[in-house]
N, C-alpha and C positions, 0 to 999 in steps of 0.2 A: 786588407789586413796587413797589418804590420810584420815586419820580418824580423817572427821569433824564430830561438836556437829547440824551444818544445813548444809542440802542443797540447793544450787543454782540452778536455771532453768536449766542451761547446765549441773551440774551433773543430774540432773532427766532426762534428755533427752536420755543424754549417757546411765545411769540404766537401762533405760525402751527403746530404741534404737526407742525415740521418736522425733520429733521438736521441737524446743525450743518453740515457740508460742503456743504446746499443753502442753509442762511441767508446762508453767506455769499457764494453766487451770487447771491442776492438783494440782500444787501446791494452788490458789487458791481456790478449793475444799476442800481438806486438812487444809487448816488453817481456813474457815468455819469453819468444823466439832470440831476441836480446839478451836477456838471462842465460840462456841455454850456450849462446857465442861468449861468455861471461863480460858481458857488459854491465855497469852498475846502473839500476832504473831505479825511478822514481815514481810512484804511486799517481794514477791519476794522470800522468806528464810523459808525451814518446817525443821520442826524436825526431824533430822536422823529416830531417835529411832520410829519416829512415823510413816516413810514415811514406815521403814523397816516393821514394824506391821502388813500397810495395805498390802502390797504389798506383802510379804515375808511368812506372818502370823505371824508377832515375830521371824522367824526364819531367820539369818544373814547370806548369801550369802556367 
């Protein structure tokens, strides 16, 4: 996969070999938590860097 700066529901889904309907519960969560640090989000769209954090621990696949 190419190195984007967000990701889209269907790449979360693919990462996490999840359904797109729960990626974007995910992603959703995600940009809560973002919101809440007053980060501006984007519908539908998290941040690589961010997704990789929770998910990864900051460490990059």
């Amino acid at each position: 996969m190419e190195n984007k700066r967000f990701l889209n529901a269907d790449d979360v889904a693919q990462y996490l070999n999840v359904s797109v309907p729960t990626a974007y519960k995910i992603i959703r969560r995600l940009n809560q938590e973002l919101s809440a640090m007053g980060y501006l989000v984007v519908a539908g769209r998290v941040s690589r860097t961010y997704f990789e954090q929770k998910v990864y621990g900051g460490a990059t696949a």
